[in-house]
N, C-alpha and C positions, 0 to 999 in steps of 0.2 A: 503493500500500500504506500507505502513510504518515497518512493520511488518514483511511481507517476506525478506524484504534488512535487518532487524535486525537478521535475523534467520542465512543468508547467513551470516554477518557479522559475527555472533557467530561460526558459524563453521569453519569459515578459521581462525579464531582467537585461534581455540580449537588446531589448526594442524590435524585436520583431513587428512589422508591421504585414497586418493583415488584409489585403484590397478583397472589398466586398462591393458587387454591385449595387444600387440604389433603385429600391423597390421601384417599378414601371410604376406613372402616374396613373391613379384610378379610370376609368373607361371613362368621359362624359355623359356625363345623362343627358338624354333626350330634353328639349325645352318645348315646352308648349307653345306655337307660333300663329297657330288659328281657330278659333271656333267657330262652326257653320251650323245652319237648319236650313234645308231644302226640302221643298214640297215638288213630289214628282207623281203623273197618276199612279194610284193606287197605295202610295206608300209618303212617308215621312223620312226622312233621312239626317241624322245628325253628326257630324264629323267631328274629330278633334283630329288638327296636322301636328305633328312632332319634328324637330328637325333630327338628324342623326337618322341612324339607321339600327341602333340597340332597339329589342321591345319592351316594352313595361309591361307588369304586372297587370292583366284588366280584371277588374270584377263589374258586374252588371248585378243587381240586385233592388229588388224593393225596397222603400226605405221602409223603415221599420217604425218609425214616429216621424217626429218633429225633424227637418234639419238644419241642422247645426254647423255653424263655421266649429273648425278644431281649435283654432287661437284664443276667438274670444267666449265660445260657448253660447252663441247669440245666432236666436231661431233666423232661419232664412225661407223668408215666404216665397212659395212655386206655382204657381196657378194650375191648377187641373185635378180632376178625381182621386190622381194618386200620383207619385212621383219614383222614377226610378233613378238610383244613385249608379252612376259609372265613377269607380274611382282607379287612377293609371297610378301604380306606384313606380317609382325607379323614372319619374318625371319629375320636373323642374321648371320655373315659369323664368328665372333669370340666367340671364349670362354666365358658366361657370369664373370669369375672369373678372368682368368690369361690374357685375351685381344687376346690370341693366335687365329692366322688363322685357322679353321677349318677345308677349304678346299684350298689345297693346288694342287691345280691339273693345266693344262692347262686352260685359259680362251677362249681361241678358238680353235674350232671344226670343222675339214674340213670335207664337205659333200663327199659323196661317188659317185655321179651319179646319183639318185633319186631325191627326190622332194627338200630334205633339202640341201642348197648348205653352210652354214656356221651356226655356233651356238655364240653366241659370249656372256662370262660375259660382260656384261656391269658394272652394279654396285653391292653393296653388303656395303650400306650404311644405317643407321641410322632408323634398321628394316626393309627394303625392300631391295630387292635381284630383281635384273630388267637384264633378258637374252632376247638378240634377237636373232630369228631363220631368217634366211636367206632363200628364199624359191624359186626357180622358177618362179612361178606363187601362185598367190591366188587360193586358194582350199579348199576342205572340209578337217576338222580335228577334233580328238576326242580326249577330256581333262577330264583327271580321274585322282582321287587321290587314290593311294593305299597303302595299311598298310604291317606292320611285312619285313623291311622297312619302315617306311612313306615317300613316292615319289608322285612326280605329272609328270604325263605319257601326252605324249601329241606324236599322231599317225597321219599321214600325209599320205596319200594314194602315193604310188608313180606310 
């Protein structure tokens, strides 16, 4: 036992020095640069564009109550029957470098007379990007992600 700790000691004593590479910098996260709602026959369509080419995290789900910005804990009113939350984690609303908004557009989206009656940013906080869709009624709906763009498509039958 004795032996190895003399070895070590001998070596850091000599100055050895050790070149170690510098951890690769984190991947960028995608930043949120658009939010859309198009009315086409027969269907409602809501887009969010990303720039980058990584995918985020998507869930699509009903809300479950009331929703709620995550920062301040403060209801955020959504016009319609029921509302479904799409929340994109491993997304980011600002510049990784200069802190700038990325997307600078309206945060709510009036429905046209179809299924989707409101869109609403809710957040765009600390990697997740959390939009509720305002809907009529609960319904069937199709959630795809698509590239050259990368966007996640989300189609509401209307």
């Amino acid at each position: 036992m004795p032996r190895p700790l003399l070895i070590l000691a001998l070596t850091l004593s000599m100055g050895v020095t050790v070149a170690c590479e510098p951890d690769p910098p984190p991947a960028q996260l995608p930043s949120l640069v658009d939010l859309r709602l198009g009315h086409h026959p027969g269907v409602d369509r809501v887009v969010v564009e990303l720039d980058g080419t990584r995918a985020p995290e998507i869930d699509l789900q009903p809300a479950a109550g009331p929703v709620l910005e995550a920062a301040t804990g403060r209801e955020v009113a959504v016009a319609g029957g029921a509302v479904l939350l799409l929340r994109l984690d491993g997304v980011t609303a600002h510049d990784a470098t200069t802190w700038e908004p990325t997307y600078g557009g309206p945060t709510r989206l009036a429905g046209g007379g179809g299924t989707v009656t409101e869109v609403v940013l809710v957040d765009a906080e600390e990697g997740r990007v959390t939009v509720a869709i305002g809907v009529r009624r609960l319904g069937s709906r199709v959630l795809r992600r698509a590239d050259d763009p990368t966007r996640v498509v989300i189609d509401l039958p209307s």
